[in-house]
N, C-alpha and C positions, 0 to 999 in steps of 0.2 A: 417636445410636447406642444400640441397644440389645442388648448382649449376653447371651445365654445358653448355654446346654447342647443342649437340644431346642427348639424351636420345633414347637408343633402348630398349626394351618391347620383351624379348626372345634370345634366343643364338643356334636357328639351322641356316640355309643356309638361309636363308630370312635376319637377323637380321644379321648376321655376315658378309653378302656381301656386304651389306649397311653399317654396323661400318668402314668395310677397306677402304670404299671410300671414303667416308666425314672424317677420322679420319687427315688426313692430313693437316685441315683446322678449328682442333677444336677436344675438348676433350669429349670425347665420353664416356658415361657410359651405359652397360649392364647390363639390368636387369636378374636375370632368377634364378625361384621356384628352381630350386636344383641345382647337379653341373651343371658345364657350357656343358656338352655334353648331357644331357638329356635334348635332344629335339626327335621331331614327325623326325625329316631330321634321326637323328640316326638310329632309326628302321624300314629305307623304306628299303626294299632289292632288289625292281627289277632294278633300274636306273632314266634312267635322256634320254627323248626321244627328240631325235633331230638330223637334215639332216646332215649326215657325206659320206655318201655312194653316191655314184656315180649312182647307181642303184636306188636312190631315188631323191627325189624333194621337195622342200619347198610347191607347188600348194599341194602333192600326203599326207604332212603330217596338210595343210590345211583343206583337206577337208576332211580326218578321225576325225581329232578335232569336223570339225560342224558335220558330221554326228552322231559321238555321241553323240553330246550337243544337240542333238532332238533341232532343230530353234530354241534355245535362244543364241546362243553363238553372239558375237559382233563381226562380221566377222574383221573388221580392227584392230581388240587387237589379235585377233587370229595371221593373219596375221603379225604384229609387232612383237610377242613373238618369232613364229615358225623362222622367216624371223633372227632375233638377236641372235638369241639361241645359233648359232655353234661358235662365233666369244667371248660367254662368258663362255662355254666349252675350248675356247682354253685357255683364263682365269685361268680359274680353274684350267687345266692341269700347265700351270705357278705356281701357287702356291704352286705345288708337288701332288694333286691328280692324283692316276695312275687308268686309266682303264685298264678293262681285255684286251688283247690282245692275237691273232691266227697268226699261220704261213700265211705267202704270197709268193707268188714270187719273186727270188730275185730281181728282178727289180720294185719292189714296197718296196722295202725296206727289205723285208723277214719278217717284221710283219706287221699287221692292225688289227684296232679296233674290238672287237670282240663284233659284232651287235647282242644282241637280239629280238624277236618278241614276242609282249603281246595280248592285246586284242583287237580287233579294229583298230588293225594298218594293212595296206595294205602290208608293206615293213619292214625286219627288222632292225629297227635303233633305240635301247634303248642301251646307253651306260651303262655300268654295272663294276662293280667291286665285283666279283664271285655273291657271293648271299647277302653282307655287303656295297653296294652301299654307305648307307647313313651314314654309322658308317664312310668309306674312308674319304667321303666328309666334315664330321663334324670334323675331324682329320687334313687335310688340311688345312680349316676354321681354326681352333681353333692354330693350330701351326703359319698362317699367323698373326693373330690374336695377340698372342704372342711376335710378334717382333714389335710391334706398340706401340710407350708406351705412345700414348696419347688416349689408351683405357683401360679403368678399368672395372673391371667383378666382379659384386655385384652377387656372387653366394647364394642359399638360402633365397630370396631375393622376397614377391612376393607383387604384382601393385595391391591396393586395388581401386581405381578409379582416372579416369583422372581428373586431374584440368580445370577446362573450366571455360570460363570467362560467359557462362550463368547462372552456378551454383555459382559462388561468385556475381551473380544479375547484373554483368554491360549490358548494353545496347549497341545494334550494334553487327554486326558479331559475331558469337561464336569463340573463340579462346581456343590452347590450351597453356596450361604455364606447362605441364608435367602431375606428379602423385606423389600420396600417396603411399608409396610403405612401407611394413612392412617387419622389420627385423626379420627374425624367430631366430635366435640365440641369437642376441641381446634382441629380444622382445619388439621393439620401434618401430613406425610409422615416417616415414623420409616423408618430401616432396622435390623431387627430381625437378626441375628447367630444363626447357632448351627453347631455342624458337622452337627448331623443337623434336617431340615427334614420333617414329616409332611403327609401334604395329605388331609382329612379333610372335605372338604367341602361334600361331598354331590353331588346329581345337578343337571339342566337343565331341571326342569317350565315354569319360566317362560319356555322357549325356544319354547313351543307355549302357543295362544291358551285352551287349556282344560286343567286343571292339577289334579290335587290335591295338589300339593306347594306348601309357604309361599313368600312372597314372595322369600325369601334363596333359593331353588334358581336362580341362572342358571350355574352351571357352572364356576364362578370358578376352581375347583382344576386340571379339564379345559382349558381357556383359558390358563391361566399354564402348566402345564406344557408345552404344544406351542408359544406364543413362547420357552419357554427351550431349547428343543431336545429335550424327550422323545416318544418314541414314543406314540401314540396310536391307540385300536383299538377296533374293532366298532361305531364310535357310532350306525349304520345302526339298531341295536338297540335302539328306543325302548320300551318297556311301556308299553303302554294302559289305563291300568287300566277295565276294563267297567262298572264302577259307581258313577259321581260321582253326586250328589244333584243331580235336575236341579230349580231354584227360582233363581229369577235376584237372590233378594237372598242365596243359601248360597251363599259365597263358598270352590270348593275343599273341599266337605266330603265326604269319601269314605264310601260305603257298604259297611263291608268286607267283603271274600271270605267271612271267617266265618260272615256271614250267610246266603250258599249251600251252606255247610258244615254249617246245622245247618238246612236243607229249602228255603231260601226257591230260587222257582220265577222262570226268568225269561220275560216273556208280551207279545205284540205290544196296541194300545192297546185291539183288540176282544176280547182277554183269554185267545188262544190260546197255550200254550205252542209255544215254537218251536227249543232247542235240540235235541229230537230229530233234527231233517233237516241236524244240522251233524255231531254227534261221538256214539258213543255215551255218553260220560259225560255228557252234556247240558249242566246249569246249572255240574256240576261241571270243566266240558272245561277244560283251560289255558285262562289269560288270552288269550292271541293269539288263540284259534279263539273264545272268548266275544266278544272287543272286535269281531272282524269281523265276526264272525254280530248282533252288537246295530248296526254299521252298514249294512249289509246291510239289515236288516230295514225300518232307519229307513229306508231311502233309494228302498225299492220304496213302501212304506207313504206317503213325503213327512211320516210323523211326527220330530218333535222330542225324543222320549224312548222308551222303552218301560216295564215296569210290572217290578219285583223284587217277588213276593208271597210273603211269609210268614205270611201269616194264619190257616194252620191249624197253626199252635203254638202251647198255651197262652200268653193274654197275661201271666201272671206268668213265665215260663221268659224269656220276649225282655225283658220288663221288666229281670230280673237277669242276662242274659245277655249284651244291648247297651244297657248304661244311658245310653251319650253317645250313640248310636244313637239310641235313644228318645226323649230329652231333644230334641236336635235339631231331630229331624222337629217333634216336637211343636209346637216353638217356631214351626216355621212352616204350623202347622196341618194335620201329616200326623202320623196314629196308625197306626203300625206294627203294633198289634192287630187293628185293624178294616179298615186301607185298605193297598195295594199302595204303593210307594215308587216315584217315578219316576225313572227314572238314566238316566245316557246314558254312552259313554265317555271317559277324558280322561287325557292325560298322566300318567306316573306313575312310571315308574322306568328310569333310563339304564344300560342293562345295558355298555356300551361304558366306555372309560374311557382314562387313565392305564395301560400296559401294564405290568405287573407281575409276581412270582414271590407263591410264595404266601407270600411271607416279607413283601410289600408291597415288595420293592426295584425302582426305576425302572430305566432306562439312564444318570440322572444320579446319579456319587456323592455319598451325600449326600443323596440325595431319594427319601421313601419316599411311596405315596400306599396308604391304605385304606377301604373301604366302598365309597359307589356311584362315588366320582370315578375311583375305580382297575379294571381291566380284570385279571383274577385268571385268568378260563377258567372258572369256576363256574359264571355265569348262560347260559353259551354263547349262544344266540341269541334265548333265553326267561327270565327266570327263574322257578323255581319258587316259589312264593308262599311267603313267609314265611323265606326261603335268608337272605334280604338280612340281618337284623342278628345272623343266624348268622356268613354271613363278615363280618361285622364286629366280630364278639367275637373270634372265632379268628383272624383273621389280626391284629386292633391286637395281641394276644400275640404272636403270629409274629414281626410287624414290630418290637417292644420288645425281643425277644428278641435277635434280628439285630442290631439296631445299639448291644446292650449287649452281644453276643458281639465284636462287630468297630467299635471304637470307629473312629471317624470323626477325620484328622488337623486340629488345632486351626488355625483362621482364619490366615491369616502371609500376608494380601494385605490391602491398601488398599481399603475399600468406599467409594464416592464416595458426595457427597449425591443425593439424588434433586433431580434437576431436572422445573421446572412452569414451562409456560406462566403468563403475568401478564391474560393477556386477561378482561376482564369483559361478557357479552351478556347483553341482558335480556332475549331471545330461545330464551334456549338449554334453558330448560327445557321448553319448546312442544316445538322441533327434538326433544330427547332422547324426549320420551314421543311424537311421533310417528312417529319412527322406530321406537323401541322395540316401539310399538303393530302397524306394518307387517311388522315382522320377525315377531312371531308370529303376524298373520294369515295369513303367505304357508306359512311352515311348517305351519299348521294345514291349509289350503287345498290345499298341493303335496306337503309330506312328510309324508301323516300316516298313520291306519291302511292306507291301499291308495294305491302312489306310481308313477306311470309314468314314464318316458324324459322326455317332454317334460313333465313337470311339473317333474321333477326340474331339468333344464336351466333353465326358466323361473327356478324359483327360485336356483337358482346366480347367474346374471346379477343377479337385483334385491339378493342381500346383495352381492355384489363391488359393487355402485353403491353402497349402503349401507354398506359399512365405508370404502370412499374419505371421504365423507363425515364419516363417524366419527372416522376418523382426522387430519381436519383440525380435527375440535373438539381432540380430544383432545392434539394436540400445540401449539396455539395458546389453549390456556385453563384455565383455573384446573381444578384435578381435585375432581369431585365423587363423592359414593359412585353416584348414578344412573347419574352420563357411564362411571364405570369398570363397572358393570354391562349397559350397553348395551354397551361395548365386548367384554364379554367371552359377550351373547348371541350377538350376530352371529359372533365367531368360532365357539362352538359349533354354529348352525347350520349357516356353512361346513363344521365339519367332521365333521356330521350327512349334510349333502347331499353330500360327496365320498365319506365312505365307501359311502351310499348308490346312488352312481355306478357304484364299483367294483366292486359286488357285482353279476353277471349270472344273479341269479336268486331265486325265493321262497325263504326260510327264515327259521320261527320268525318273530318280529316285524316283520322285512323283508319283506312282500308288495308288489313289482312284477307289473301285468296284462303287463307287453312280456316276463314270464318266470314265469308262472304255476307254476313247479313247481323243488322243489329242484335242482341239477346236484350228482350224485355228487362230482365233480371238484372240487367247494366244498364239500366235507365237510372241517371239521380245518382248512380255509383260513381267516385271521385280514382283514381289509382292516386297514393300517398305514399312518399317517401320521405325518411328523415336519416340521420344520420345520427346514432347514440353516440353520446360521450364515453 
């Protein structure tokens, strides 16, 4: 047993800005699958969007939000984030995070923030740090982090399911009293203790065969909270991101929006520009109408890729502008100066989640979740580029704030040991990665940018065969970190493809052809799953 005060569930910018807060009033343990910097926060490269500029407006970055979120965004969470954002930016800048910064006139200081534009934003105000935003930010975090010593960082370390008090059978409210959390080095099952439990643990990339999210995104947070019995919503709403680096030994490397932000054009293979016939904003359109129109293209064309071309920017400005950018390609012998970048689209941000208030509180007490695993009403059906480690600065405050305003009543129940299978198969790791491999085939295949009726079906049927299966490893065998991550994709997709079910119509990142067009009627409607005891 291991007890504490907080228990946080991941270690990017969600979970680390929430430890610094509450760590002052209580001993804080961090969870998180490998080291403490790999997280989803590490690998964003565009920024962190929010009203710094003069030239912009809280209203102007309001209502770019809902117009992405095609009518489901929750105008007053919007509003709350957008309205808080700059004051925990300035935060952050405290801690020693440096954004990029441009000459000014002397009378402004002779520097200011060096604003980029992405997709959907009217004005630009995405604070950025070159093209390693999140790697900055995780750096920060994790240094601030460091001089706290009433926080401890369980690296290698991953959360097999919450403890809830509807699964140990007591009656009345569901509560949480923490998680089962397995030591990969050790090779031992800990039950970790705390009255307030955070779930920070990022989004599902690895739920879909093409990704640019690291290996730790299978949804681990999302999965555990719907066996414990919480609410779960939108997960229909996968983000595509439009531009992976398509090279089959760049493993997940993203080309970021910024880069269409600051000119590059996107062009079919015989070098025609083609977002014209989709959106007026063309390369700039939201992600949703860019990822379809780049599938689209590919699919009449029978091409494999198409071309992001930036090459009439001076090559010093993109040198210092996308330096890991540049570096990259380079490495696999593409010069961003001279040659067009080939991308294609791929997995990228689960807008759906853990249902929540914008304070991060669940329907279980006791259990808050923030960032991409939690479902706030922000991203509604889209998210706006660059929102994401916005609401995950502002609400891990929210969330700190809440359960140091209304402290959580102290553990006074019995937590049992975790019980494991004893079974050893020299089989099982074959079983595990092909299963695993099938699961994001099928989702890639059935639920991906453009999903129909009987695709959708199709795919329901092969993960219900698939989690039987699963769950006969898993309770007749020794628990590994891969087996408990297969089990926790295939729940994700299930509950990717139910939501997806439920929804009778196109919106935002939900495009079904058996319903080619939004229904009024699903304006403001959430699709909600829970899981009875």
């Amino acid at each position: 047993m291991k007890p504490f005060d907080f228990i946080v569930l991941g270690s990017g910018i969600a979970g680390l800005s929430f430890a610094l807060k509450v760590a002052p009033r209580g001993r804080v343990a961090i969870v998180t699958k490998k080291d403490r910097a790999e997280s989803n926060t590490n690998y964003a490269q565009g920024g962190i969007a929010s009203v710094t500029s003069k030239e912009d407006s809280f209203e102007l970055h309001v209502r770019d939000t809902l117009t992405a979120g095609a009518g489901l965004c929750k105008e007053s969470v919007v509003r709350t984030i957008v309205e808080e954002g700059p004051a925990r930016i300035q935060e952050l800048i405290e801690l020693g995070m440096k954004f990029s910064e441009r000459d000014a006139p002397a009378e402004d200081g002779g520097k200011e923030l060096d604003l980029g534009r992405e997709g959907g934003h009217s004005k630009r105000r995405i604070l950025h740090a070159q093209d390693v935003t999140g790697r900055e930010i995780e750096r920060a975090l994790l240094n601030a982090v460091a001089r706290q010593p009433n926080i401890q960082i369980f690296e290698n370390h991953i959360a097999i399911d919450l403890i809830a008090s509807h699964k140990l059978g007591h009656a009345g409210a569901n509560r949480c009293f923490g998680a089962y959390v397995f030591d990969k080095k050790g090779n031992r099952v800990w039950a970790f203790t705390a009255p307030v439990t955070l779930l920070a643990t990022g989004g599902c990339g690895k739920v879909y065969l093409y990704t640019t999210n690291p290996d730790i995104a299978t949804g681990d947070g999302v999965a555990m909270a719907y066996r414990a019995g919480a609410a779960i919503a939108n997960m229909e709403f996968v983000q595509f991101h439009p531009t992976c680096l398509y090279q089959p030994q760049a493993k997940s490397f993203l080309i970021s929006e910024a880069v269409r932000g600051e000119g590059g054009v996107l062009k079919s293979l015989a070098g025609k520009e083609f977002m014209d016939a989709y959106h007026p904003l063309k390369s700039l359109a939201p992600r949703d109408i860019v990822a379809r129109a780049i599938d689209s293209e590919m699919k009449k064309s029978g091409a494999e890729h198409v071309w992001l071309d930036i090459r009439h920017r001076p090559a010093p400005f993109l040198i210092e502008r996308f330096p890991n950018i540049y570096r990259t390609c380079l490495s696999y012998g593409i010069d961003i100066t001279r040659e067009p970048i080939p991308v294609v689209p791929a997995a990228h941000y689960q807008c759906g989640g853990v249902m929540t208030n914008v304070d991060g509180e669940t329907d279980i007490a006791g259990l808050y979740a923030v960032g991409e695993a939690a479902c706030t009403g922000l991203h509604g059906a889209n998210r706006l580029a660059s929102n994401s480690l916005l609401e995950a600065l502002v609400c891990g405050y929210r969330a700190a704030g809440k359960a140091l305003a209304n402290p959580a009543q102290k553990i006074a129940t019995e937590i049992p040991l975790w019980q494991s299978g004893n079974a050893h198969n020299p089989d099982e790791m074959v079983v595990v990665s092909h299963n695993w491999d099938e699961i994001r085939r099928l989702m890639w295949d059935y639920v991906g940018i453009v999903r129909t009726n009987k695709r959708l079906e199709r795919a329901a049927k092969r993960i219900a065969n698939l989690q039987e299966e699963i769950r006969e490893y898993y309770w007749n065998f020794i628990v590994t970190s891969d087996l408990l991550e297969l089990r926790n994709i295939a729940t994700v997709a299930e509950l990717i493809v139910r939501c997806a079910q439920l929804r009778p119509e196109s919106r935002g990142l939900h495009y079904n052809l058996d319903y080619p067009h939004p229904d009024p009627a699903w304006a403001q409607r959430d699709t909600i799953l829970s899981k009875q005891p």
